[in-house]
C-alpha positions in Angstrom: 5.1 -0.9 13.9 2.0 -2.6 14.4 -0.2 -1.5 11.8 -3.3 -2.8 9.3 -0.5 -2.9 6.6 2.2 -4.9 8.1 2.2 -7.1 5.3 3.2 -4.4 3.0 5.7 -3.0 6.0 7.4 -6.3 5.6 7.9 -5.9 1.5 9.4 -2.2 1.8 12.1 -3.3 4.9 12.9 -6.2 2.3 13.2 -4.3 -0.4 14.8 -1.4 1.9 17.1 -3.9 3.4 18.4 -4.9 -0.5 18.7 -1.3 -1.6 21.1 -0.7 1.6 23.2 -3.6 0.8 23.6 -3.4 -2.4 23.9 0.2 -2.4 27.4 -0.7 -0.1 29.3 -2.5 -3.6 28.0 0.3 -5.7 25.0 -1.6 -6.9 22.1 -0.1 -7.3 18.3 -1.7 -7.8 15.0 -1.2 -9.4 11.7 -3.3 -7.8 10.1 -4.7 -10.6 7.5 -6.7 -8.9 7.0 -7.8 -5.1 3.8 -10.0 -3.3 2.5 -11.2 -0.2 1.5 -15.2 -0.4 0.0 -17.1 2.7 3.1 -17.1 5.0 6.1 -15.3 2.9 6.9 -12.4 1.1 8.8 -12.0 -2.2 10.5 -8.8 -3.5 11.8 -8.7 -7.6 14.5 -6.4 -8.7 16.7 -5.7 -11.7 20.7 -4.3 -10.8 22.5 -1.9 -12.2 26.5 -1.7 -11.2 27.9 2.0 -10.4 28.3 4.3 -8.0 25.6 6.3 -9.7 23.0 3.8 -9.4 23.5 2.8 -6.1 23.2 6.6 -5.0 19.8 7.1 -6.7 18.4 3.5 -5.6 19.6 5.0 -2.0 17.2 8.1 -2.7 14.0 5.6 -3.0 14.8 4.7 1.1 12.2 6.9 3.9 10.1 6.8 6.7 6.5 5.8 6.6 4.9 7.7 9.7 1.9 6.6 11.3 -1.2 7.9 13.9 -2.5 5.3 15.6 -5.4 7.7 16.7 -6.7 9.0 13.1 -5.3 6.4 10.6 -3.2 9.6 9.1 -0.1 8.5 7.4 2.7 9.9 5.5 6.2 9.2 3.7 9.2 11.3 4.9 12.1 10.7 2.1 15.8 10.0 3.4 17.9 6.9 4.1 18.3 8.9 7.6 16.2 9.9 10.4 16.0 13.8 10.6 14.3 15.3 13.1 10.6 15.8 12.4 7.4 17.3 13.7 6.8 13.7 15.1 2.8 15.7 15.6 -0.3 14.5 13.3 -0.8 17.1 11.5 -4.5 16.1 11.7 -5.0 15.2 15.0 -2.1 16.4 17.2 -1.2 12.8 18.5 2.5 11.5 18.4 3.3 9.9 14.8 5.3 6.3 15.5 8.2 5.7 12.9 8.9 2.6 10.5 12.0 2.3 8.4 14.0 2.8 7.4 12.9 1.0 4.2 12.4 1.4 0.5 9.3 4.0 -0.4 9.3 4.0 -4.0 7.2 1.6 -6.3 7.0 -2.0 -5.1 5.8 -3.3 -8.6 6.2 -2.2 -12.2 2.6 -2.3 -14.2 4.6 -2.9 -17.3 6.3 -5.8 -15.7 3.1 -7.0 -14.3 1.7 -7.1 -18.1 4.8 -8.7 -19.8 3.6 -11.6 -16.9 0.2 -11.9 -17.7 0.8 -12.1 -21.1 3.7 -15.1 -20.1 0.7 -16.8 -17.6 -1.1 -16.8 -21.1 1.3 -18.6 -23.6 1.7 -21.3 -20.3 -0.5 -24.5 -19.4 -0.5 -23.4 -15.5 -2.3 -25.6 -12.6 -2.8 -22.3 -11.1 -3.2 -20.0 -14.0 -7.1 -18.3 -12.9 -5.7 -17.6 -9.6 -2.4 -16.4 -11.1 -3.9 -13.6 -13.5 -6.3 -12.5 -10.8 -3.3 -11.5 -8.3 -1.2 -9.9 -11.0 -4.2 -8.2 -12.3 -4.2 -7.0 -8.6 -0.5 -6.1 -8.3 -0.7 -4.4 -11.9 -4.0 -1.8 -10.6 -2.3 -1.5 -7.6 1.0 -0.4 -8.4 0.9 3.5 -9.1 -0.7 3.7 -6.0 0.3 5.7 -2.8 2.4 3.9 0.0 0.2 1.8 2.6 -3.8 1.1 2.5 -6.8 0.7 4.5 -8.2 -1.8 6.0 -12.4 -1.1 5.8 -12.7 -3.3 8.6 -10.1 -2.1 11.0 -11.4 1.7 10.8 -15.0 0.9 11.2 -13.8 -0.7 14.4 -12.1 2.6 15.4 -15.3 4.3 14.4 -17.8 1.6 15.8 -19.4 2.2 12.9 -21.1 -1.0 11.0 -18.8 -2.5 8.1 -20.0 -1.5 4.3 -18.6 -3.4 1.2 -15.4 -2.6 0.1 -16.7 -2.3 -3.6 -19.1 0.0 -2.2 -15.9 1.9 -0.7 -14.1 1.8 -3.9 -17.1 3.1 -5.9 -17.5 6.0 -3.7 -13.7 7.4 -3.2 -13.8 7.4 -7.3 -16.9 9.7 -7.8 -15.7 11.7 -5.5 -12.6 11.9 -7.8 -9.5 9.9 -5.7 -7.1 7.5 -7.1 -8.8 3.9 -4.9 -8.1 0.0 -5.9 -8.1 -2.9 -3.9 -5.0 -4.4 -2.8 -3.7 -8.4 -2.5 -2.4 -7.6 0.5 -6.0 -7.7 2.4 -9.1 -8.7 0.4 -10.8 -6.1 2.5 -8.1 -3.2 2.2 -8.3 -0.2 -0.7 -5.4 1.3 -2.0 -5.9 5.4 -2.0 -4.4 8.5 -2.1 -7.7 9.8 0.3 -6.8 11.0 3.7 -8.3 8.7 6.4 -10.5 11.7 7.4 -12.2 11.9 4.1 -12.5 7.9 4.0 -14.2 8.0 7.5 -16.2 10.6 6.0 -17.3 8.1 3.1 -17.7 5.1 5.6 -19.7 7.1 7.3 -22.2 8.5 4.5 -23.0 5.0 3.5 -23.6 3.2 6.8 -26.2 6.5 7.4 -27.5 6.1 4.2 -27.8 2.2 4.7 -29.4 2.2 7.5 -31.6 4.9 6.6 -32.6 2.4 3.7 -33.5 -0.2 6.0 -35.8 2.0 8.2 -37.6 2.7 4.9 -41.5 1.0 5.6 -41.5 -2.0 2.5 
């Protein structure tokens, strides 16, 4: 599925593919940390051995549905495909299907700490550039399933493109879970529906342009 967040697509197949795997000699996993560099991806787990484990690492497997029309998307939980309204339940169009693959957390804040407290202690060539993707990672984590790209919807909306800080400050007055995400330096990360981020895109174009129609 072609979508703004294929990058992240690509971590939760991984991950989704290792859960399935291991899950067949009775291992089961926990991702503890996963990332997206220039031109690979990375996924971290811990194993546990049993029966048991592998069962509820099984239960973090789903199906990320997607509208191509209104940027609506959802999780449906289950290793298998049951049948579904494939309808938006915002806009009517047919939802396409990815997975399966692994819905759960892709990253563990408290694992992302222990690291940055490591990158500390460590003479790294890299270190600044380090810290600012696990700072990232760390915000990021407790965050819904996929993101937005600012850029991408304002194309769908032919609408002019605002700041993304701009777009982060807004969704949190209004009182929604928002961070930006390493995947895209111009995606958020948000438990908003797309309608009520349009709505926001929206407000501040109107309200920039409005600004620059203001006489000086």
């Amino acid at each position: 599925m072609r979508t703004e967040y294929c990058h992240e697509l690509a971590v939760r197949l991984l991950a989704g593919c290792l859960a399935t795997v291991a899950a067949k000699h009775d291992v089961g996993i926990k991702v503890t940390f996963s990332h997206c560099g220039e031109h690979y991806i990375r996924v971290y787990a811990t194993i546990e051995y049993g029966a048991k484990s592998a069962d509820e690492s099984i239960k973090n497997l789903g199906f990320i549905l997607h509208c191509f029309k209104c940027f609506h998307r959802e999780t449906v939980q289950g290793p298998f495909w049951i049948e579904h309204d494939r309808k938006c339940p915002k806009c009517g169009s047919t939802l396409s299907i990815a997975g399966p693959l692994w819905i759960a957390r892709i990253s563990d804040s408290e694992f992302c700490k222990m690291m940055e407290q490591e990158v500390r202690t460590r003479r790294l060539r890299l270190a600044v550039r380090i810290q600012k993707i696990l700072s990232l990672i760390k915000d990021e984590s407790d965050g819904p399933a996929t993101y937005f790209v600012i850029d991408d919807l304002c194309d769908a909306l032919n609408l002019p493109v605002p700041s993304v800080k701009k777009v982060i400050e807004s969704l949190g007055r209004d009182g929604f879970h928002v961070t930006p995400t390493h995947f895209s330096t111009r995606g958020v990360r948000t438990d908003a529906p797309a309608s009520e981020l349009a709505n926001i895109i929206r407000r501040l174009t109107s309200n920039r342009a409005e600004n620059e129609n203001v006489p000086s």
